[in-house]
Backbone as CSV, one residue per row, in Angstrom:
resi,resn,N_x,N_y,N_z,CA_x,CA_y,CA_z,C_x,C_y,C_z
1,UNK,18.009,5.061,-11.028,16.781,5.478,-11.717,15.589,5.330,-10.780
2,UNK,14.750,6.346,-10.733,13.143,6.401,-9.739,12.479,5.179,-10.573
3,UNK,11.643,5.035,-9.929,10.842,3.735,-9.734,9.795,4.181,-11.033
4,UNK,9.896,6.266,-11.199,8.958,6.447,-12.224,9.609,5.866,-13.740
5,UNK,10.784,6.464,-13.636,11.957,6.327,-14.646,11.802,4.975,-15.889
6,UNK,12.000,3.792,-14.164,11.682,2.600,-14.703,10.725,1.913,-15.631
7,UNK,9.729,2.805,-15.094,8.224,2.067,-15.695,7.846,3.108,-16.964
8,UNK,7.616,4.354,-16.544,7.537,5.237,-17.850,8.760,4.378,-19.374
9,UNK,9.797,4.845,-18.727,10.891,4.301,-19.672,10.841,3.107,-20.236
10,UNK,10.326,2.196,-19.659,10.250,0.635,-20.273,11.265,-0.302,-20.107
11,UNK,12.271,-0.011,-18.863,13.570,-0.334,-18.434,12.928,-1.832,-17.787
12,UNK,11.564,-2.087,-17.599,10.639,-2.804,-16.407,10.351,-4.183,-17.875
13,UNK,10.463,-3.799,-18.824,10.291,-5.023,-20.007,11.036,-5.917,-20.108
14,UNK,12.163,-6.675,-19.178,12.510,-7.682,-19.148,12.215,-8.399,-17.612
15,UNK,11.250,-7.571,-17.041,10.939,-8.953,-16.251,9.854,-8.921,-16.358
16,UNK,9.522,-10.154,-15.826,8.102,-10.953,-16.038,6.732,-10.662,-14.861
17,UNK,6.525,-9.945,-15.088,5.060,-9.800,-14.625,3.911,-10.130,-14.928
18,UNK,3.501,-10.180,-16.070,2.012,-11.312,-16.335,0.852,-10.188,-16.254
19,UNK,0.317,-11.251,-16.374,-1.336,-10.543,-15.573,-1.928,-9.469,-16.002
20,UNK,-2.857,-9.064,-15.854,-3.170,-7.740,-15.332,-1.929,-6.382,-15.460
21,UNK,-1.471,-7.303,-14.156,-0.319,-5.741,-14.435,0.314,-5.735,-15.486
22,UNK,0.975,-6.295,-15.836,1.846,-6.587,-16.851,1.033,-6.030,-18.104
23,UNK,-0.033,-6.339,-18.639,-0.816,-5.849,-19.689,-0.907,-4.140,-19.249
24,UNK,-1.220,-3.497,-18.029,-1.203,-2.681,-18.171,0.007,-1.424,-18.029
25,UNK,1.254,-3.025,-17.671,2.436,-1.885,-18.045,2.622,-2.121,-19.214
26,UNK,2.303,-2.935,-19.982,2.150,-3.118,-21.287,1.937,-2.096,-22.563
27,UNK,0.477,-1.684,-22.019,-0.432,-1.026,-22.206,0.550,0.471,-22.388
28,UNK,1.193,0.844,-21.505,2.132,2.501,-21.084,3.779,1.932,-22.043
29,UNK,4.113,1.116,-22.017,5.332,0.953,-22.302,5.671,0.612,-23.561
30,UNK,4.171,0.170,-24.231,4.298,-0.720,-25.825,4.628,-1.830,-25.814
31,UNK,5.026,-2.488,-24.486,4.961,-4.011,-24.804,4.607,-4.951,-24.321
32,UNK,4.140,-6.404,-24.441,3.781,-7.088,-23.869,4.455,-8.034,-23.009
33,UNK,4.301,-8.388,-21.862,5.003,-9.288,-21.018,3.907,-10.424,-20.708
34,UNK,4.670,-11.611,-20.709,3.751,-13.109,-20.854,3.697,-13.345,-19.716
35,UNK,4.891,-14.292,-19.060,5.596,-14.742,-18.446,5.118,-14.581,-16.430
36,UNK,4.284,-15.312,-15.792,4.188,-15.095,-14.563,5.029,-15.117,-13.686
37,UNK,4.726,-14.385,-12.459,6.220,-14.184,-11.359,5.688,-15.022,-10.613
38,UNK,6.141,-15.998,-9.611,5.717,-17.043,-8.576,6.216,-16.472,-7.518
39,UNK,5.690,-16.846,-6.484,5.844,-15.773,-4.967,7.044,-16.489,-4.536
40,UNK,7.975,-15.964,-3.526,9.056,-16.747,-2.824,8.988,-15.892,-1.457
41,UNK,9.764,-16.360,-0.686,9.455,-16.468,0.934,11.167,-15.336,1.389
42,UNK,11.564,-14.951,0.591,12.568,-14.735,0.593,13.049,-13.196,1.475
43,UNK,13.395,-12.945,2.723,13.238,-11.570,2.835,14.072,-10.833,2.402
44,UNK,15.509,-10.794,1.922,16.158,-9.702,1.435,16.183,-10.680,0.043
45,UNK,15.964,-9.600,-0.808,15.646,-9.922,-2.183,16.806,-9.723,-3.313
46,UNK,16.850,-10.609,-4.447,17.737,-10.081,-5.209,17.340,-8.895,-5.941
47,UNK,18.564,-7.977,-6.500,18.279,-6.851,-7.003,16.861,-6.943,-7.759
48,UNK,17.082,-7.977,-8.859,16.217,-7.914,-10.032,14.998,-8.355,-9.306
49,UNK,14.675,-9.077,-8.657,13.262,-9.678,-8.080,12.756,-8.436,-7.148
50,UNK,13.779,-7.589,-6.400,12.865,-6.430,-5.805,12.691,-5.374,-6.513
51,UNK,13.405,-5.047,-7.874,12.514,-3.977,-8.628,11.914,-4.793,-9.107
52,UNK,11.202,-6.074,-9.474,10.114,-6.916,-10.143,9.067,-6.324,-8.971
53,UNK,9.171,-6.738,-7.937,8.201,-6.127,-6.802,7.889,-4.717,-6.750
54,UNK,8.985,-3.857,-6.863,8.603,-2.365,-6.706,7.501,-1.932,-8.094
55,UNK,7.769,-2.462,-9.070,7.274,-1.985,-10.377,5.926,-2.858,-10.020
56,UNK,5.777,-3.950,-9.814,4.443,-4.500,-10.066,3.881,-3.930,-8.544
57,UNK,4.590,-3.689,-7.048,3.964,-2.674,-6.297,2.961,-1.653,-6.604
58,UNK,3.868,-0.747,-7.598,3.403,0.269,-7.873,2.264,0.692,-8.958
59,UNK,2.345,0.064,-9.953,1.295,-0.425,-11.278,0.448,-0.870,-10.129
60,UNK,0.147,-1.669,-9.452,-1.203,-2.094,-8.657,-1.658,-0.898,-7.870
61,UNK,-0.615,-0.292,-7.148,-1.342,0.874,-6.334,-2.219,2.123,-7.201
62,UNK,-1.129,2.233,-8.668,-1.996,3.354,-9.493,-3.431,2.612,-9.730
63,UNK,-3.356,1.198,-10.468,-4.826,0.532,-10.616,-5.196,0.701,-9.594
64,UNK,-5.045,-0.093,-8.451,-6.488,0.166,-7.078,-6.547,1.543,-6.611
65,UNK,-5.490,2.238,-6.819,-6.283,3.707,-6.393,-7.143,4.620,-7.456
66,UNK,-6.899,4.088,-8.630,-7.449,4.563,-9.874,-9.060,3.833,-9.853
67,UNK,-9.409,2.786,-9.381,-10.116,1.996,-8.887,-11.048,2.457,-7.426
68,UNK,-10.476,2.426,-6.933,-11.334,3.354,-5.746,-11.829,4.617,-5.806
69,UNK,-10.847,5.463,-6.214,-11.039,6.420,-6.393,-12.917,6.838,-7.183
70,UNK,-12.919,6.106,-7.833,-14.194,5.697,-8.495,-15.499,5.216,-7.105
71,UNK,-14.793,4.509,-6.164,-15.759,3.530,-5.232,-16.947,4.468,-5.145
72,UNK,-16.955,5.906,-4.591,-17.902,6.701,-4.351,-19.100,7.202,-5.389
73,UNK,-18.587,6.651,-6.829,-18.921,7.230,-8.123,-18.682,8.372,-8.721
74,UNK,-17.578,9.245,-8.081,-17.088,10.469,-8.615,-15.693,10.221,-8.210
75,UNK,-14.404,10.994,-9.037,-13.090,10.693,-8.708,-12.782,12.582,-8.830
76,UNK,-12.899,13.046,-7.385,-12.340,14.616,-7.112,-11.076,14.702,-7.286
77,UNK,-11.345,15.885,-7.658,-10.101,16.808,-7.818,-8.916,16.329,-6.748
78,UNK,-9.527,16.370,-5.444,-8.753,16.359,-4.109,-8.049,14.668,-4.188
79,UNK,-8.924,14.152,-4.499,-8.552,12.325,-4.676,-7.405,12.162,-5.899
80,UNK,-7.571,13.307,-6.400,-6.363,12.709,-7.573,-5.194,13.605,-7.090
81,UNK,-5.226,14.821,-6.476,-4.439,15.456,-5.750,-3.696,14.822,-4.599
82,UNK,-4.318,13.906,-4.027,-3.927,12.839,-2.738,-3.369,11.770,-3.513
83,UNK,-3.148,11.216,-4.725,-2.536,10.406,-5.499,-1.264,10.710,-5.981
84,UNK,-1.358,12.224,-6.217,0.200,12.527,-6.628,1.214,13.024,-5.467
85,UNK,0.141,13.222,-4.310,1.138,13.395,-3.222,1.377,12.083,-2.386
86,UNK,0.615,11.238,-2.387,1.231,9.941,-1.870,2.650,9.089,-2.448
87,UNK,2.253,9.497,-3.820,2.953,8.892,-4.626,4.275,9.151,-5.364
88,UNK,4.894,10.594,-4.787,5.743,11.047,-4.939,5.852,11.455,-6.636
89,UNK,5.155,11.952,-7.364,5.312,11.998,-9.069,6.357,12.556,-9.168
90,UNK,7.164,12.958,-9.515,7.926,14.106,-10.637,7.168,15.090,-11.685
91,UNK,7.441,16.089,-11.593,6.555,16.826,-12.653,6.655,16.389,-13.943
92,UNK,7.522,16.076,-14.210,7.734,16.245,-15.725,7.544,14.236,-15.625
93,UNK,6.972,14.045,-14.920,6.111,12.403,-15.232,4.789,12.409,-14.960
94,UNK,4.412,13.715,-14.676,2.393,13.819,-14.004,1.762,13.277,-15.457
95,UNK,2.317,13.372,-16.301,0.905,12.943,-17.455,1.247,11.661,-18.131
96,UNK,2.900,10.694,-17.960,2.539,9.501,-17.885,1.556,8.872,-17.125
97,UNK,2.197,8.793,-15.527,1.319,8.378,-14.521,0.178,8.776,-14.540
98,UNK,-0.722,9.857,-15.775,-2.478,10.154,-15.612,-2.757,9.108,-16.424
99,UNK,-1.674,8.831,-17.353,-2.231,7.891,-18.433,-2.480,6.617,-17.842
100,UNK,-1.928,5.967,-16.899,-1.857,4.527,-16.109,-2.954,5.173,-15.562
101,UNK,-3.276,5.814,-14.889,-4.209,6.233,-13.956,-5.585,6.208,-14.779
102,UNK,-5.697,6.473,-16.130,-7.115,6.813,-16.997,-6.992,5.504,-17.184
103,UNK,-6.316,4.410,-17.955,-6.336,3.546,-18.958,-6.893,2.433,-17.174
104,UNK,-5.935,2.510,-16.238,-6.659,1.693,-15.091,-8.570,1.894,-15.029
105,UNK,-8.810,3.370,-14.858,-10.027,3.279,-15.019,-11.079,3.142,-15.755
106,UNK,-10.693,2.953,-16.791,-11.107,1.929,-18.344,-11.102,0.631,-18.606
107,UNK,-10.153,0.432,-17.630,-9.564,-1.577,-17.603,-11.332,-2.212,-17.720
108,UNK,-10.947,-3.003,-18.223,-12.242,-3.909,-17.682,-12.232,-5.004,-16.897
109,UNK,-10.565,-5.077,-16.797,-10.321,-6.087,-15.545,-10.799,-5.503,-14.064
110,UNK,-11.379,-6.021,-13.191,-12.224,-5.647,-11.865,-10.761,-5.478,-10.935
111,UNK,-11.020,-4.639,-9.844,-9.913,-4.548,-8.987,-9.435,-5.535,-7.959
112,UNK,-9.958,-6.703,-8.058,-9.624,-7.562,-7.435,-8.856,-8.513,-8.615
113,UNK,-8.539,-8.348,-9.671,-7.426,-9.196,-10.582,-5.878,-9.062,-10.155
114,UNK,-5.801,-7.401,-9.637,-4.689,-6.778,-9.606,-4.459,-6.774,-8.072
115,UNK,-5.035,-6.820,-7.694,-5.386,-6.802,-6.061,-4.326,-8.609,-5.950
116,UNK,-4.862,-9.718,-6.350,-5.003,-11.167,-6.405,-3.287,-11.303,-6.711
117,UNK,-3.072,-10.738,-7.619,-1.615,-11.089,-8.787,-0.875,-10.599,-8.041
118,UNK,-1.220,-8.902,-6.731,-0.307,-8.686,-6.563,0.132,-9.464,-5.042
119,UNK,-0.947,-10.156,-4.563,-0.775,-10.649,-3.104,-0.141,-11.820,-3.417
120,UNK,0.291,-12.610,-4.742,0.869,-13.920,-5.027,2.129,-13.260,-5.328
121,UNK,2.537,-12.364,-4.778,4.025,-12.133,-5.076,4.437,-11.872,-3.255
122,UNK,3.754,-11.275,-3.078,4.080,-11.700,-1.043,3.668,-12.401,-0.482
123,UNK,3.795,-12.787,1.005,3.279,-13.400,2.161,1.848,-12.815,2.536
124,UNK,0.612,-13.728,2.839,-0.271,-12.920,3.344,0.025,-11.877,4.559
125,UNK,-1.064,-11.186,4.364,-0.560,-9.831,5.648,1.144,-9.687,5.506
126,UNK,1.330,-9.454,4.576,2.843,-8.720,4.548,2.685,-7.286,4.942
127,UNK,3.807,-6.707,6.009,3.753,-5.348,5.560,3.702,-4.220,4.285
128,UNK,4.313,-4.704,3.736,4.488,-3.946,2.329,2.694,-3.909,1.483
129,UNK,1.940,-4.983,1.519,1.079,-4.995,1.596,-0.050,-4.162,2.280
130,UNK,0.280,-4.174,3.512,-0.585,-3.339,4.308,-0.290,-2.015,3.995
131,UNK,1.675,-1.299,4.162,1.551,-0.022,2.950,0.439,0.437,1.930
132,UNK,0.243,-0.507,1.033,-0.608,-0.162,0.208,-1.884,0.143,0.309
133,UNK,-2.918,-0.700,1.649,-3.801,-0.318,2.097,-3.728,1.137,2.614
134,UNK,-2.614,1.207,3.192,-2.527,2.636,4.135,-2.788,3.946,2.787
135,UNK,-2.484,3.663,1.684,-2.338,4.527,0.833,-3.654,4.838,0.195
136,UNK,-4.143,3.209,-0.379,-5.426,3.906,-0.527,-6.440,4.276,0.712
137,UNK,-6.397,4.415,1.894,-7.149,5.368,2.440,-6.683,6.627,2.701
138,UNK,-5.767,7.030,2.605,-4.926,8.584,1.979,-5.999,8.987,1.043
139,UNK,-6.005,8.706,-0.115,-6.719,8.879,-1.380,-8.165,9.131,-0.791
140,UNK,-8.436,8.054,-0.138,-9.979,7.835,-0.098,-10.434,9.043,1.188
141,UNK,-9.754,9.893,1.739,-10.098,10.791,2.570,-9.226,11.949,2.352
142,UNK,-9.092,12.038,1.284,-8.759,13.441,0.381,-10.035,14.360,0.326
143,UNK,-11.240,13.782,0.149,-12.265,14.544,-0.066,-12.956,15.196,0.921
144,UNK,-12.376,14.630,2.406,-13.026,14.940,3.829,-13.108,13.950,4.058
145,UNK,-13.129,13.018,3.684,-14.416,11.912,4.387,-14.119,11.037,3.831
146,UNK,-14.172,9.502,4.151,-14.175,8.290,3.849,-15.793,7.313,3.417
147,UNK,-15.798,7.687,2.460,-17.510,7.071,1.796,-17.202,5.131,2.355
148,UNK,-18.283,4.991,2.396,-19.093,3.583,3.176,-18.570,2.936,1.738
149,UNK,-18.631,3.165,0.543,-18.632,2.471,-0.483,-16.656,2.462,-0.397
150,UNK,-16.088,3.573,-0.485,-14.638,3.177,-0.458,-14.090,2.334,0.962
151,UNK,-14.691,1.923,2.030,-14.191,1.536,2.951,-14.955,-0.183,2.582
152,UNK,-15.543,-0.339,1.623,-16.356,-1.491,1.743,-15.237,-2.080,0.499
153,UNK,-14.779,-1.127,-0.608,-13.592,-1.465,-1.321,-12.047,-1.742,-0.751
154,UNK,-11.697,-1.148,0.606,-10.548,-1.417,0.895,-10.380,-2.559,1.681
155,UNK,-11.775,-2.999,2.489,-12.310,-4.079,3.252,-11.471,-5.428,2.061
156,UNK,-12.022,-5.258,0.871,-12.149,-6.298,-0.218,-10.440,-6.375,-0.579
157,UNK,-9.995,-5.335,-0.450,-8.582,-5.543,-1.097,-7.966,-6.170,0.022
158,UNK,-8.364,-5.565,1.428,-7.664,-5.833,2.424,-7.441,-7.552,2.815
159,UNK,-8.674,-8.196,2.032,-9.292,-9.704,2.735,-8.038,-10.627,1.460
160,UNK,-8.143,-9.845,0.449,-7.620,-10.899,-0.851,-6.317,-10.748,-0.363
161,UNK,-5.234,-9.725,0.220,-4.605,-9.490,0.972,-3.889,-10.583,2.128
162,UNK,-5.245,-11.220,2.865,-5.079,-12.065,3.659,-5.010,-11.414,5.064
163,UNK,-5.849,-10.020,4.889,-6.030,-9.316,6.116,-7.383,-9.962,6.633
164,UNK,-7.227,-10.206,8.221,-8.526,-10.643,8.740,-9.427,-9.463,9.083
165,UNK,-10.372,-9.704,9.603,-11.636,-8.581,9.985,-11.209,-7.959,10.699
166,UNK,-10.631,-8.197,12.175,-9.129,-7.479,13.261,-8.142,-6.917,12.686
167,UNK,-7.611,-7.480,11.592,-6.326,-6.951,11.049,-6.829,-5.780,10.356
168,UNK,-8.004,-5.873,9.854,-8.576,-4.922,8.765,-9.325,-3.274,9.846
169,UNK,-9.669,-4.092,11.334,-10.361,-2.506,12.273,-9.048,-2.012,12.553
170,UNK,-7.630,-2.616,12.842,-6.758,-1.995,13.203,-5.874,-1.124,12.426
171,UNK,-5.834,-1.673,11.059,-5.250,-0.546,9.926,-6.502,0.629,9.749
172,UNK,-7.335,0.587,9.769,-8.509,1.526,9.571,-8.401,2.403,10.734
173,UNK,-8.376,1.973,11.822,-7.904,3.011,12.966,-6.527,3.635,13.090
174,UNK,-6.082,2.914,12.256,-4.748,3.737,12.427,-4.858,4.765,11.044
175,UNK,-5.365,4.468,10.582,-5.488,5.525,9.356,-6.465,6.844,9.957
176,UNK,-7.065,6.648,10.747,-7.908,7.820,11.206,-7.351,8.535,11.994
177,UNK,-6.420,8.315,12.878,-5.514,9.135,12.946,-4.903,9.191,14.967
178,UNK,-3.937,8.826,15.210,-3.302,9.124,16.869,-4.608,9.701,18.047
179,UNK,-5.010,10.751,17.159,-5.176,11.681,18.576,-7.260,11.748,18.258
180,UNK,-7.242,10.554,17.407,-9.213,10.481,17.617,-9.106,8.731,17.511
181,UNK,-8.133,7.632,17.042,-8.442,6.514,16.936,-8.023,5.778,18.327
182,UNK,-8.499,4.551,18.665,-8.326,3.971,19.640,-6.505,2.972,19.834
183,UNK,-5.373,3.687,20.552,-3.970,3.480,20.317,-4.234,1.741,20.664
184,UNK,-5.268,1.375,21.083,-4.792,-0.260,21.822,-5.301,-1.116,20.624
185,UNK,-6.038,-0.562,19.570,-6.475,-0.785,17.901,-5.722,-1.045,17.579
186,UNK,-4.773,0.237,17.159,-3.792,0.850,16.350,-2.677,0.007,16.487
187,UNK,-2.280,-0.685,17.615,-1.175,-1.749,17.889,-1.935,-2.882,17.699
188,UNK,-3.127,-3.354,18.051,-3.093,-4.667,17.735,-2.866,-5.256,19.079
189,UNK,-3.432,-4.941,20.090,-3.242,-5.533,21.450,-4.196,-5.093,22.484
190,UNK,-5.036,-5.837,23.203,-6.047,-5.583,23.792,-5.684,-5.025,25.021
191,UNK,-6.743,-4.446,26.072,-6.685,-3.648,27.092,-5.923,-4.001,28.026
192,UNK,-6.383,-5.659,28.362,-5.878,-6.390,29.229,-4.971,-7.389,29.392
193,UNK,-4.181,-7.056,28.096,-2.754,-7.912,28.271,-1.673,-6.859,28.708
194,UNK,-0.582,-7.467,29.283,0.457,-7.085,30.335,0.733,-5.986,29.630
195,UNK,1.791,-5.222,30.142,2.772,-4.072,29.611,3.853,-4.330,29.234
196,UNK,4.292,-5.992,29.447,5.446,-6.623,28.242,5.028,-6.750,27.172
197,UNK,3.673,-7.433,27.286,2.983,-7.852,26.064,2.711,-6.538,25.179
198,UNK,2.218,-5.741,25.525,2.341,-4.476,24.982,3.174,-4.663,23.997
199,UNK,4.066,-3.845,25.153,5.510,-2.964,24.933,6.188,-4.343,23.527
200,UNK,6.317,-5.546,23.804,6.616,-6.507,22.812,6.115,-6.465,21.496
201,UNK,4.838,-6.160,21.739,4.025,-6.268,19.922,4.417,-4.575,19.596
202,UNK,4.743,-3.725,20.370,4.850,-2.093,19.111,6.395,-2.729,18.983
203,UNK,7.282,-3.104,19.828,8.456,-3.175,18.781,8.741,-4.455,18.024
204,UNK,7.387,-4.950,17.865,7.685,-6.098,16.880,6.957,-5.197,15.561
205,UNK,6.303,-4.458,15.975,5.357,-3.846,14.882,6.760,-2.268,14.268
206,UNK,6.931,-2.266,14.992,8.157,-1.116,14.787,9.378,-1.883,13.765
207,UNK,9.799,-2.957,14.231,10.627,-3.909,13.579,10.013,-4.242,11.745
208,UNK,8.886,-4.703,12.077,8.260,-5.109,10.548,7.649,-3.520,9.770
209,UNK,7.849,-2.913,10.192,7.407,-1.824,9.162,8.089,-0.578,9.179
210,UNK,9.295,-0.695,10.139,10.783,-0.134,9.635,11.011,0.185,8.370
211,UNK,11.302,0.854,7.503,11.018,1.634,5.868,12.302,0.747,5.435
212,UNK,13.507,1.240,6.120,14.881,-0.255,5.530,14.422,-1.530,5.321
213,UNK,13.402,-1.535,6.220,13.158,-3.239,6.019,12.349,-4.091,4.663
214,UNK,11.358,-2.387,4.716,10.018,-2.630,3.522,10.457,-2.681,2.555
215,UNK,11.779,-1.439,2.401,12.396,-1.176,1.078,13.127,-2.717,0.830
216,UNK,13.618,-3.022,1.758,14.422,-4.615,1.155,13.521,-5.605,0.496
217,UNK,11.879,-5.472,0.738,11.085,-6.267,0.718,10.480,-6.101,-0.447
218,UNK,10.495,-5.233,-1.265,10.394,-4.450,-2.341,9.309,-3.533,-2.334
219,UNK,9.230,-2.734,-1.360,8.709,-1.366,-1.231,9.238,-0.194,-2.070
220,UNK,8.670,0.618,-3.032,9.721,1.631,-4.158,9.912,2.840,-2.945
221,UNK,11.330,3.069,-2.979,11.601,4.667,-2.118,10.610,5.549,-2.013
222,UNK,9.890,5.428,-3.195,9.266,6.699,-3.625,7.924,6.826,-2.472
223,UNK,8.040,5.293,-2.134,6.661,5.251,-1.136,6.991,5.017,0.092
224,UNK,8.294,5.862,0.737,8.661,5.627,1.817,7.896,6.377,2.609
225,UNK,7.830,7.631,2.923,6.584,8.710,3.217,5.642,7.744,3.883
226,UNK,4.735,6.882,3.253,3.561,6.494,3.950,4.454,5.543,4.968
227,UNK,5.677,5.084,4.773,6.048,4.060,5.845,6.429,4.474,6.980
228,UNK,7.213,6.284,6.851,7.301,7.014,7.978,5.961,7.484,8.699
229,UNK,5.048,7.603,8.081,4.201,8.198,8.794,3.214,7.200,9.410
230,UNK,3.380,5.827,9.391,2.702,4.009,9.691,3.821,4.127,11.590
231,UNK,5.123,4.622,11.560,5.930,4.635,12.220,5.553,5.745,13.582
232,UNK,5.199,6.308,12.615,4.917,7.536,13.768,3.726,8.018,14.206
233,UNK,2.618,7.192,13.588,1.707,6.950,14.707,1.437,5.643,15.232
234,UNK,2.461,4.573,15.167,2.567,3.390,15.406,3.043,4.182,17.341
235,UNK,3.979,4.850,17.206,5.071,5.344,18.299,3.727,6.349,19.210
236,UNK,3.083,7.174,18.498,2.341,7.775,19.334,1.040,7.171,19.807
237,UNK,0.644,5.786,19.040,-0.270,5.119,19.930,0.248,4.560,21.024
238,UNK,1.607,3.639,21.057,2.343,3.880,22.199,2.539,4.262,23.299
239,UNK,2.948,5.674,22.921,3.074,6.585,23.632,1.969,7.355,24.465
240,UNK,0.914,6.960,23.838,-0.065,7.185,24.895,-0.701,5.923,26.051
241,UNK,-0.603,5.114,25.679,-0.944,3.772,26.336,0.225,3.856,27.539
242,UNK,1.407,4.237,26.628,2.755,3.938,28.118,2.255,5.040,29.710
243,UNK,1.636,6.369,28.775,1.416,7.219,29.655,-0.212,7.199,30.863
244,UNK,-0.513,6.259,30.146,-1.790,6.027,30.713,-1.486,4.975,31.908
245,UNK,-0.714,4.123,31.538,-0.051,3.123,32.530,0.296,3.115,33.206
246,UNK,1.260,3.948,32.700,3.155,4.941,33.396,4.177,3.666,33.252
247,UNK,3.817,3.366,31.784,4.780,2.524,31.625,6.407,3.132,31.195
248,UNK,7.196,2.849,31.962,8.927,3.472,31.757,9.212,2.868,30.688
């Protein structure tokens, strides 16, 4: 069953999510869930604890992008268009997922509740985490352009996150894109360290955000897409640094 399946369907009502999310899968599913999830350190996950992750993954990404989407004070056409293509919908699920998507932007819970609940289920700066950043700036430059007010919102998700101010210029440059952002950003490694050192942090960075790996971590399939495309300009910032070097 898709990750939509789950949550539309209400298959997601015997585990415990809490919070925020939980009220607002609540909210879509008719029922209420009490019961908080406590974070564990665990990297390959049991079945049931990584769809607990994929479902409360995903309920947070519709809230904070349902949430941002707003940051600018208008939510375009193009921004909700960049939501259903990030997010892989199914047609015949586009008007559940509007409903999570409206009732998020009605919440009166602030986007840092859901933001908070969902970083106590990972490691700070987890990849799977940073996924999600990558997504909402997808959304947030649907319209052309990245507004000062949505980058001052992803800043905020990024910090509760446990992303630092560095961690936070280097996902932002990599979201702008290979062939205009700065590749020695984009890795996370300054001008003047070696070409082991390099070459060491992209395939440590290649290693942790490997899509097999995210998915074990409880990343939903459905959001594999943004993990291939984290990969492949991970490889072409790389790839230009090696060539600038002439690193073999």
């Amino acid at each position: 069953m898709s990750i939509w399946g789950k949550i539309i369907g209400g298959a997601a009502g015997f585990f415990a999510l809490g919070g925020p999310l939980g009220a607002l899968l609540g909210a879509l599913a008719g029922h209420a869930i009490d019961k908080q999830m406590e974070p564990d350190d665990v990297p390959e996950l049991t079945d049931d604890r990584r769809a607990t992750r994929e479902i409360a993954f995903t309920i947070a990404v519709i809230a904070l992008g349902a949430k941002m989407a707003k940051a600018d004070g208008t939510v375009s056409r193009a921004e909700v268009a960049a939501f259903k293509q990030v997010f892989k919908i199914p047609a015949d699920e586009l008007n559940n997922v509007a409903r999570v998507f409206d009732l998020a932007k009605r919440d009166v819970a602030g986007f840092d509740a859901y933001a908070r609940q969902l970083a106590g289920m990972f490691d700070e700066r987890h990849p799977v985490l940073e996924e999600l950043i990558d997504g909402l700036f997808h959304i947030a430059r649907a319209d052309g352009g990245v507004h000062d007010a949505e980058i001052a919102f992803i800043r905020d998700v990024a910090a509760i996150f446990g992303f630092s101010g560095a961690d936070f210029a280097r996902i932002r440059e990599l979201n702008v894109g290979p062939d205009h952002a700065d590749p020695y950003t984009i890795l996370g490694v300054r001008q003047e360290q070696s070409d082991e050192e390099i070459r060491a942090t992209w395939r440590r960075q290649m290693l942790e955000n490997h899509p097999d790996k995210l998915m074990a971590q409880g990343l939903p399939a459905e959001f594999v897409a943004l993990a291939n495309e984290k990969v492949a300009t991970l490889n072409a910032a790389y790839d230009r640094i090696a060539k600038e070097r002439g690193i073999k």
